[in-house]
C-alpha positions, 0 to 999 in steps of 0.5 A: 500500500505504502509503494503505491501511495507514493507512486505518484499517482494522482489519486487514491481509491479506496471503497467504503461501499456503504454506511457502517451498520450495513457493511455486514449485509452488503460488504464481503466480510472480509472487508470492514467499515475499521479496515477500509478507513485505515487504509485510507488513512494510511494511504494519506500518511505515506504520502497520497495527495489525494485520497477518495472513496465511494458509498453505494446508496439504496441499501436501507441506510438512512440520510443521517447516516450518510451524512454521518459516513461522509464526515467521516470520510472527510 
């Protein structure tokens, strides 16, 4: 993760896919809503200028907690 964080790339991609309550439902379990933040984060602190990731809506969550993930993506 560190070696493409600073390969100089323009943007960093991660996928949160949907507000944590429904990472269980939606999500492979093998992926987590702690997980996916953390390689965020780490992809930040190695050195990504820019780091993104994207939600799926229409899974049952509700507008608070979309605005609740986007502040934490944030």
């Amino acid at each position: 993760m560190e070696l493409v964080a600073r390969s100089g790339l323009d943007v960093f991609a991660h996928n949160v896919e949907t507000v944590e309550r429904l990472q269980g439902a939606v999500r492979d379990r093998r992926a987590g809503w702690a997980q996916s933040l953390g390689v965020l984060a780490a992809a930040k602190e190695a050195g990504a200028r820019v780091t993104k990731s994207s939600i799926m809506l229409g899974c049952g969550e509700t507008p608070d907690e979309v605005v609740a993930t986007l502040r934490t993506l944030r």
